[in-house]
C-alpha positions as CSV (number, residue, x, y, z in Angstrom):
1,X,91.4,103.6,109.4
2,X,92.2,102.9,105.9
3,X,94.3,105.1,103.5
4,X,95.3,104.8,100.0
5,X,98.2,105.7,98.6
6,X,98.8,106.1,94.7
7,X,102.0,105.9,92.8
8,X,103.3,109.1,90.5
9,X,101.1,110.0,88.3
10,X,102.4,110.0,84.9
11,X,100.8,112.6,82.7
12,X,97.2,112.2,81.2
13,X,97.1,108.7,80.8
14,X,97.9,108.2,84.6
15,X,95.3,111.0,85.4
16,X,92.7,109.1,83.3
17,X,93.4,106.1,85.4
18,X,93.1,107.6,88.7
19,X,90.0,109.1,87.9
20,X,88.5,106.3,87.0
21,X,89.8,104.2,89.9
22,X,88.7,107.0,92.5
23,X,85.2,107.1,90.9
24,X,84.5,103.2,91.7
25,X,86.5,102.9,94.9
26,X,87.1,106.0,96.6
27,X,84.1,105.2,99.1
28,X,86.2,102.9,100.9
29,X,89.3,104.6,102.2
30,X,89.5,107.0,105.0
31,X,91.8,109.2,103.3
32,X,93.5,109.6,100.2
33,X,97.0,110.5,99.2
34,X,98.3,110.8,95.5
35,X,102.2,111.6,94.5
36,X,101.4,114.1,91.3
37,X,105.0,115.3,90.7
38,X,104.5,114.1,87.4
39,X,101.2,115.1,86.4
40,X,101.3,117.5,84.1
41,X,102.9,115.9,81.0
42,X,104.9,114.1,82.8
43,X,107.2,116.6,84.4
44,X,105.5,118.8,87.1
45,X,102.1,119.7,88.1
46,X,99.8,122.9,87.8
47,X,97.2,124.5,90.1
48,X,94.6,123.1,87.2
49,X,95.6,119.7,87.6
50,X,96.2,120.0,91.3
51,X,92.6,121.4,91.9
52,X,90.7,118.4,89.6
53,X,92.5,115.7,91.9
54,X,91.6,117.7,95.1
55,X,87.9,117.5,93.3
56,X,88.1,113.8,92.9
57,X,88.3,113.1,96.5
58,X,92.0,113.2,96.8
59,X,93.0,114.6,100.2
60,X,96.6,115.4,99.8
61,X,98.8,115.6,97.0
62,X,102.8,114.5,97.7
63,X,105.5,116.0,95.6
64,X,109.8,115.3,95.1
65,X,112.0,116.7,92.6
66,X,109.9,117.4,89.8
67,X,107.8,119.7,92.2
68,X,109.5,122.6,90.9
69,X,109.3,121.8,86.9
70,X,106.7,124.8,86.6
71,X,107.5,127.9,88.4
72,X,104.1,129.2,87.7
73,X,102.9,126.4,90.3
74,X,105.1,128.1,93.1
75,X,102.3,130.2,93.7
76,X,99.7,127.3,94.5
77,X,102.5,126.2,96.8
78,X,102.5,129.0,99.1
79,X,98.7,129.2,99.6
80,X,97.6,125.4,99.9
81,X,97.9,122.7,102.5
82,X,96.6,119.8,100.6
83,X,100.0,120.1,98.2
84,X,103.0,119.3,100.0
85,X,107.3,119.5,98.9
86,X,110.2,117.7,100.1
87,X,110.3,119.0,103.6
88,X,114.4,119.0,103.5
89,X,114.8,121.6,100.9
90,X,116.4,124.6,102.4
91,X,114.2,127.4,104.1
92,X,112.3,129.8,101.7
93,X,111.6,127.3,98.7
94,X,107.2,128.0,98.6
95,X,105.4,125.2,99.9
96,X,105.5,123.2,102.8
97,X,107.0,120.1,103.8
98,X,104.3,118.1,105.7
99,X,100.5,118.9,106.5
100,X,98.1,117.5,109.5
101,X,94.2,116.9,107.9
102,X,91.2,115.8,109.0
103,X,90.2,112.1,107.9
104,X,86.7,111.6,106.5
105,X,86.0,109.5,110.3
106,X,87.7,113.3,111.8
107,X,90.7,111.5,112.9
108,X,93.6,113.7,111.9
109,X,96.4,112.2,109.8
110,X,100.0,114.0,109.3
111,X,101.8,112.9,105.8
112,X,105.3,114.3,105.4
113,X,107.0,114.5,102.3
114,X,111.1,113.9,102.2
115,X,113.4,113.6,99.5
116,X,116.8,111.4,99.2
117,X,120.1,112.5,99.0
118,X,121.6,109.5,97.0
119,X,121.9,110.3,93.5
120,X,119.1,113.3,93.8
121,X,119.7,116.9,93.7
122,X,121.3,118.3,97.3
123,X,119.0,118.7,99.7
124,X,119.2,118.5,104.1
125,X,119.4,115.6,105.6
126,X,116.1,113.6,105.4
127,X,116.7,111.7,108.9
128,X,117.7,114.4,111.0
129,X,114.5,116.6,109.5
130,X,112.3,113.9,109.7
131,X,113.5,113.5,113.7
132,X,113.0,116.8,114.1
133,X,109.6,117.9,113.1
134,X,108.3,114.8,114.2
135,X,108.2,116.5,117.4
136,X,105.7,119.1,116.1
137,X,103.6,116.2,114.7
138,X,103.4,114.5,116.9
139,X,101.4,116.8,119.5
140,X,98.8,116.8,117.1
141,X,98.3,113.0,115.6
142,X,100.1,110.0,115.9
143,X,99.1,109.4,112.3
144,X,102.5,110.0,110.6
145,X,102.5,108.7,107.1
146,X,105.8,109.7,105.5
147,X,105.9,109.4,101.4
148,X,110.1,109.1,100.7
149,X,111.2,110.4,97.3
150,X,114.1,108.6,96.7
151,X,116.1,106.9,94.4
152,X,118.5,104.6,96.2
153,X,116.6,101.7,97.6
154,X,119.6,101.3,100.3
155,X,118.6,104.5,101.6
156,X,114.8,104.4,101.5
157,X,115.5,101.0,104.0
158,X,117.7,102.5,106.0
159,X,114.9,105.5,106.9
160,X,112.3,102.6,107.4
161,X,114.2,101.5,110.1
162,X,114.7,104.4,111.4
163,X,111.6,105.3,111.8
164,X,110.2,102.5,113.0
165,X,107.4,102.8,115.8
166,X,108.0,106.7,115.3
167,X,105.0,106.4,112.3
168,X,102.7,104.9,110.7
169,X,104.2,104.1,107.4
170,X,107.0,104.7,105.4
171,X,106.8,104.4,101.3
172,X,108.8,105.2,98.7
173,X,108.1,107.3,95.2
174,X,110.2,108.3,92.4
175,X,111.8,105.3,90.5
176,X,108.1,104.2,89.5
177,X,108.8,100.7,89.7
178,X,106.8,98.4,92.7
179,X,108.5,96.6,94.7
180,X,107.6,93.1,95.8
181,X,109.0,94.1,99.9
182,X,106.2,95.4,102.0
183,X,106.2,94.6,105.5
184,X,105.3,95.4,109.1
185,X,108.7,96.3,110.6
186,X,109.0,95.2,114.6
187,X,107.8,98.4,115.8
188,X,104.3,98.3,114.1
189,X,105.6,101.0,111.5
190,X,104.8,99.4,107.6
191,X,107.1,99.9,104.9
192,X,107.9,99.6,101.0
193,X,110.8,100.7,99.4
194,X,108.5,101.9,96.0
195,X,104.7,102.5,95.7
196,X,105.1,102.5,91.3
197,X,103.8,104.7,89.3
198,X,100.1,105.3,87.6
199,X,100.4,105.8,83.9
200,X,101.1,103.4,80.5
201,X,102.7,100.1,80.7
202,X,103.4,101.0,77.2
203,X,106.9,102.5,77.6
204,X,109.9,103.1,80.2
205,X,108.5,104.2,83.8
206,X,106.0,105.7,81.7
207,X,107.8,107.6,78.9
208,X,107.5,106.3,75.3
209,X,110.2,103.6,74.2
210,X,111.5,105.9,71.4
211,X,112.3,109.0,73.3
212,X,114.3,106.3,75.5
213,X,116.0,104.3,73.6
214,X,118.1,106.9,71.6
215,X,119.2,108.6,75.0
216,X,121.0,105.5,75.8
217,X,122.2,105.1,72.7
218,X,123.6,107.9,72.1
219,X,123.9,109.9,75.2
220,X,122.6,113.1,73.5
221,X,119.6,114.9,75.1
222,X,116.2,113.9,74.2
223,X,112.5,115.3,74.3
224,X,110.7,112.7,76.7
225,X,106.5,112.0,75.7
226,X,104.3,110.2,77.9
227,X,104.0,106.7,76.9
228,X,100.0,106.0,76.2
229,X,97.8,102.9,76.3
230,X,97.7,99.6,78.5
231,X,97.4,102.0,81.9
232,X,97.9,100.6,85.2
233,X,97.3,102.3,88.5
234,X,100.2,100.9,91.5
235,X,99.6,101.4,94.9
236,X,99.3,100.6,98.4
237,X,96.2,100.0,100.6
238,X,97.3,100.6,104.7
239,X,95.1,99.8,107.6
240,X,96.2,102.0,110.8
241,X,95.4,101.8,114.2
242,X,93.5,104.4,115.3
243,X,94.3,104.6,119.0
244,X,98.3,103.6,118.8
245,X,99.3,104.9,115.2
């Protein structure tokens, strides 16, 4: 089986470029999944936006902190299973934290969504939630893809390792910057600690320079705008197993 995995999507210009990656390659993956915490001008997504990626062939659709950014989303939450949260956040936020789909070959794959703790609003424990409802997964698939939203690459390692030969694959989203470290760990499970991000080169992890620059400046609050132009699409490709996961 072979899934793609895309990188936040930053606002229109990382839209643009997904659609027109997905419209010349889409054919060849199994299964699609796209992090779109940031698809809606950068800062949230809404059932519009949500519903045109589902359209484009996008199977599931991973969030992480910036979930939240548009409460008039939380409703979309509560009735779809192709638009997943942070499974860690305390009981009762809308939405869930992990869904089990069909593939287009009618395998079923499970993606589970976590967020850090390091640095990152509070949230449960992402290890002992992960152990926990891997359980449930597991009696259905032993297709586990995990998307990690975290920032502190220490951390995204250290759940790599542990779970290793427990899934499929563990990634990483939220800083928007690729790392050069993907690997098969020893238990078969493949890791990286950061997909990247899908947006403009143009700017800093895909806001323009000039909303930046004064924030570190100064250290005064500052109106972000998506950076535009020079687009790039960052992502992984994974090859899975079938039979063993």
């Amino acid at each position: 089986m072979k899934i793609l995995v895309v990188g936040d999507i930053v606002g229109r210009p990382g839209r643009k470029t997904l659609k027109s990656y997905l419209e010349k390659e889409k054919n060849q993956y199994d299964f699609i999944i796209v992090n779109g915490e940031n698809a809606a001008a950068g800062f949230g997504i809404t059932e519009k936006i949500a519903v045109e990626f589902l359209s484009w062939g996008i199977d599931i659709i991973t969030g992480g902190n910036h979930t939240w950014d548009k409460k008039e989303f939380y409703d979309f939450l509560r009735q779809s299973n192709r638009v997943i949260r942070p499974c860690n956040y305390p009981q009762g936020v809308p939405g869930v934290g992990y869904s089990i789909l069909p593939s287009r070959n009618g395998k079923k794959v499970a993606v589970l969504s976590l967020q850090g703790r390091v640095f990152m609003p509070a949230t449960d424990c992402p290890f002992q939630v992960a152990e926990k409802v891997m359980e449930e997964i597991r009696k259905e698939t032993n297709i586990i893809i995990v998307d990690f939203h975290a920032e502190a690459t220490s951390e995204k390692i250290a759940l790599g390792w542990f779970l290793d030969g427990k899934v499929s694959a563990v990634y990483g989203t939220h800083t928007h910057i690729q790392t050069a470290d993907e690997k098969i760990l020893p238990q078969g499970t493949s890791y990286i600690t950061d997909v990247g991000m899908t947006g403009s080169e143009n700017g800093v992890i895909g806001m323009k320079v000039e909303c930046i620059l004064p924030k570190f400046l100064t250290a005064l609050p500052q109106r972000f705008e998506v950076a535009e132009g020079k687009e790039m699409l960052h992502g992984i490709s994974l090859e899975i197993d079938e039979e063993t996961g």
